[in-house]
DOVO-774474 format. One record per residue: residue number from 1; x, y, z of N, C-alpha, C in turn. Coordinates in Angstrom, 1 decimal. Layout:
// residues N
{NUM; {X; Y; Z}; {X; Y; Z}; {X; Y; Z}} ...
//
This chain:
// residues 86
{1; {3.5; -16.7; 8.3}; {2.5; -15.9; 9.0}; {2.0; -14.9; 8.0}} {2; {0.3; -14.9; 8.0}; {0.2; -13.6; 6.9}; {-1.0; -12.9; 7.9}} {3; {-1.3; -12.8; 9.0}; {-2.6; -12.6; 9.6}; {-2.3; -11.6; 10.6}} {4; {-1.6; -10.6; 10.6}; {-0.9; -10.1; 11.4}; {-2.1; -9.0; 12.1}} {5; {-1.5; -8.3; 13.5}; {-2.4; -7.6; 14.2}; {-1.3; -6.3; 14.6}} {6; {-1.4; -4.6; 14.5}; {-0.6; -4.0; 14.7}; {-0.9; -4.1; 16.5}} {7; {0.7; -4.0; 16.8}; {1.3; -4.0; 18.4}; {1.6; -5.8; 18.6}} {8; {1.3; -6.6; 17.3}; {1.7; -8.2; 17.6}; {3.2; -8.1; 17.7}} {9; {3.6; -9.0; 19.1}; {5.0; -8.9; 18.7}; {5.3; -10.2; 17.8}} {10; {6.8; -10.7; 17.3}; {7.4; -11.0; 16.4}; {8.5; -10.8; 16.7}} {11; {9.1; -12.2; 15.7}; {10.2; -12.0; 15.8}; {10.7; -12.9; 14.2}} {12; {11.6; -11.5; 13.5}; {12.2; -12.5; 12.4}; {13.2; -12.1; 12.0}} {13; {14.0; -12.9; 11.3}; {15.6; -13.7; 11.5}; {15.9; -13.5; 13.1}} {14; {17.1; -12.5; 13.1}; {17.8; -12.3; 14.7}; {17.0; -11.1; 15.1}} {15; {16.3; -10.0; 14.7}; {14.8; -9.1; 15.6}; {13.8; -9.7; 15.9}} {16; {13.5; -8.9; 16.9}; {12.1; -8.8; 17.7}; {11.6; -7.8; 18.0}} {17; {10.6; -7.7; 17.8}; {10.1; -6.3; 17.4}; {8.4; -6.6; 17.6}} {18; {7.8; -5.6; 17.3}; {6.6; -5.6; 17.0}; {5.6; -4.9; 16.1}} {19; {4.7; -5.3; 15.3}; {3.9; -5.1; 13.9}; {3.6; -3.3; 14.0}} {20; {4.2; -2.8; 13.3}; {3.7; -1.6; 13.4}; {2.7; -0.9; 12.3}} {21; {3.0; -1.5; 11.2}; {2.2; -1.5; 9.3}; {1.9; -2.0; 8.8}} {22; {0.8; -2.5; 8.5}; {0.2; -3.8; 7.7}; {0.0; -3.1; 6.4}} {23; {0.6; -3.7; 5.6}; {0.0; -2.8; 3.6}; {0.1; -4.2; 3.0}} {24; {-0.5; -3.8; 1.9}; {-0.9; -5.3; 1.2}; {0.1; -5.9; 0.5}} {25; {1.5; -4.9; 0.7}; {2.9; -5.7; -0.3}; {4.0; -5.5; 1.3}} {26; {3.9; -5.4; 2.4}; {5.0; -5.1; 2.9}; {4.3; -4.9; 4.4}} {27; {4.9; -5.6; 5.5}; {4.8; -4.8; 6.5}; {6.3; -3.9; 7.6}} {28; {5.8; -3.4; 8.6}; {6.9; -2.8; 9.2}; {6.8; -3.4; 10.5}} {29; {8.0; -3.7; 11.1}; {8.4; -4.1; 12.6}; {9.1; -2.9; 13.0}} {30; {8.6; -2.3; 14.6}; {9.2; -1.6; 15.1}; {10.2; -2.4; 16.0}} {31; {11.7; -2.2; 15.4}; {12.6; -3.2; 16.2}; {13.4; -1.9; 17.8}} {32; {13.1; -1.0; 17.5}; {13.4; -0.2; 18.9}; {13.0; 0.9; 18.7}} {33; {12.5; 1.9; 20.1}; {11.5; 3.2; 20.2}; {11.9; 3.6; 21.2}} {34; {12.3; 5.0; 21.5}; {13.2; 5.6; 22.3}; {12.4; 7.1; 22.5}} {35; {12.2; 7.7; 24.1}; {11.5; 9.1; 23.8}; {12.1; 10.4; 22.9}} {36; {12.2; 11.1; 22.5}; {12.6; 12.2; 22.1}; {12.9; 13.1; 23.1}} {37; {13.9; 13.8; 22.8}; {14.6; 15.2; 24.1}; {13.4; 15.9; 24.2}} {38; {13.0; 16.3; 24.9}; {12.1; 17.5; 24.9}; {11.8; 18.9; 24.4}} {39; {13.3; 19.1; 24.0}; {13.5; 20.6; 22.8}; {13.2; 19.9; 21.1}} {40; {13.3; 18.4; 20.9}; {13.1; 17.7; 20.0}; {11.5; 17.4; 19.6}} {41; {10.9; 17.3; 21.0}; {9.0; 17.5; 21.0}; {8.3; 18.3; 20.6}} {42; {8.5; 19.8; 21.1}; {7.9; 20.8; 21.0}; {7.2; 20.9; 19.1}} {43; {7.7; 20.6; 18.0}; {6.8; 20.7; 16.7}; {7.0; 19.4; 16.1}} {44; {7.0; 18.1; 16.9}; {6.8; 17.0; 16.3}; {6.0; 16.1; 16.4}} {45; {5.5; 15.6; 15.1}; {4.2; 14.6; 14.8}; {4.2; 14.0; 15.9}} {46; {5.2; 13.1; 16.4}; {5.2; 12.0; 17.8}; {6.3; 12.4; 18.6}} {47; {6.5; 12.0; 19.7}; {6.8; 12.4; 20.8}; {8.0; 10.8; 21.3}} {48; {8.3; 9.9; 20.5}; {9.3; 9.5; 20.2}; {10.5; 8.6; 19.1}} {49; {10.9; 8.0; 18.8}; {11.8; 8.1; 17.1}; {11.7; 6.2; 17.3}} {50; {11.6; 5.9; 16.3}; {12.0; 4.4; 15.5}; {12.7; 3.9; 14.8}} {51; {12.9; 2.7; 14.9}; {13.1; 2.1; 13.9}; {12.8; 0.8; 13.7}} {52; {12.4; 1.2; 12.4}; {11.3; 0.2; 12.1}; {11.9; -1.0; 10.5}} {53; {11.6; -1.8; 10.5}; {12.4; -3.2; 9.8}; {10.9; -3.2; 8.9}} {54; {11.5; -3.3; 7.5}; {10.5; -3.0; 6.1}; {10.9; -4.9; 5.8}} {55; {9.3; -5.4; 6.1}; {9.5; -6.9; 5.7}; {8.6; -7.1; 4.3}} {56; {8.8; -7.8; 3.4}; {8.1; -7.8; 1.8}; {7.3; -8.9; 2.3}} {57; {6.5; -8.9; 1.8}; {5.3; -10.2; 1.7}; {6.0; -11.5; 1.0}} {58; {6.9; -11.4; 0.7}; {7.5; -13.1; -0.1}; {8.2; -13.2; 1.3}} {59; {8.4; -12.5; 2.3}; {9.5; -13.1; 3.5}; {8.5; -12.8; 4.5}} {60; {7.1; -13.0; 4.5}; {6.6; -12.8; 6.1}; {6.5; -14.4; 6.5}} {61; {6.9; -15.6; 5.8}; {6.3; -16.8; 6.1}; {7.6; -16.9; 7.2}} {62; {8.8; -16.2; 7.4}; {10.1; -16.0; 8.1}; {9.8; -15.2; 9.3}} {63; {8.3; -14.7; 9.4}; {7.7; -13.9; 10.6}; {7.2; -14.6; 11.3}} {64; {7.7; -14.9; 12.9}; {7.1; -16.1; 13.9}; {6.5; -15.1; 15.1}} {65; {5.6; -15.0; 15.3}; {4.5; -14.8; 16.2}; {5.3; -15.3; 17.7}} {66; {5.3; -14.2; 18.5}; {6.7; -14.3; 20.2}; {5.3; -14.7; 20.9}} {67; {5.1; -16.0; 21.5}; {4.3; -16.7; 22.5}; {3.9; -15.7; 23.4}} {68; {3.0; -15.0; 24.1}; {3.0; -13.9; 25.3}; {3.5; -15.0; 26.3}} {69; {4.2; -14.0; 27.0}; {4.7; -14.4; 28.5}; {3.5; -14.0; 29.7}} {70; {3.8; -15.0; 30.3}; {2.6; -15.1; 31.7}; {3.9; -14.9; 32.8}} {71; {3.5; -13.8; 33.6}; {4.3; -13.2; 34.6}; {3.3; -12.8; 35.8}} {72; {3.7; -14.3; 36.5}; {3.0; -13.8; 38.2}; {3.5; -13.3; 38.9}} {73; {3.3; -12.1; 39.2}; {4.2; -11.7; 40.2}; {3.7; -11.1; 41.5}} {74; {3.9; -11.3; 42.7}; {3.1; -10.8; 43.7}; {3.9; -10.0; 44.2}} {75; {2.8; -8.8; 44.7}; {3.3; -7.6; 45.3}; {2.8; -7.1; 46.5}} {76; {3.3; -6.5; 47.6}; {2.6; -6.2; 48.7}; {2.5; -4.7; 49.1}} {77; {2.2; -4.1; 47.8}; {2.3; -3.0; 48.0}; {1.2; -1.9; 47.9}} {78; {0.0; -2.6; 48.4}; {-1.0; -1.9; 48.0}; {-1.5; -3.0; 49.0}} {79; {-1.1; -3.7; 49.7}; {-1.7; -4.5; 51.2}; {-1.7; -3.9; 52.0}} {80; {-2.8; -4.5; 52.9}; {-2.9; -3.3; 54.2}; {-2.4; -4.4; 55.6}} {81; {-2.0; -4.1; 56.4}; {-1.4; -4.6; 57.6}; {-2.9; -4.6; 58.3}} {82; {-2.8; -6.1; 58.7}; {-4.0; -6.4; 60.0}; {-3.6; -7.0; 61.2}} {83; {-3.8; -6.6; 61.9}; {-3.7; -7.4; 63.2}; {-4.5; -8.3; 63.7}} {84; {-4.6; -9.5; 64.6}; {-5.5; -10.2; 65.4}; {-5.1; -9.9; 66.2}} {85; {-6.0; -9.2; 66.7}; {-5.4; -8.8; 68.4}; {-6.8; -9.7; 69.7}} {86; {-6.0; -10.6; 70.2}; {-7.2; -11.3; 71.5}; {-6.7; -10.9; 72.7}} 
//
């Protein structure tokens, strides 16, 4: 794979992750992202911590593109109750 899109998920060797840096020798996979404490927020750049998997461009052809998942799921929670009343 060399055509990457940041937020594409992926997955290479045993991670899954998704494209967070595209540079012309290397990209980054964010393999897990967790919020920050809130006394940890107050003077930081972002508002939660990573980590992120540094892939070299000789090993992105080892980077497979995660199929999107189609999830129907029905909900009745925003349905309104009708009656037929005769």
């Amino acid at each position: 794979m060399k055509d990457f899109i940041q937020g594409q998920q992926v997955t290479y060797n045993q991670f899954q992750g998704r494209v967070n840096f595209i540079g012309d020798h290397y990209v980054t996979l964010t393999i897990r992202e967790w919020d920050k404490l809130p006394q940890e927020q107050v003077n930081a750049k972002r508002n939660t911590n990573q980590v992120n998997l540094c892939v070299y461009r000789e090993h992105w052809s080892e980077i497979h593109l995660v199929p999107p998942q189609v999830v129907n799921t029905f909900s009745t929670d925003n349905a309104e109750i009708v009656e037929n009343i005769k």
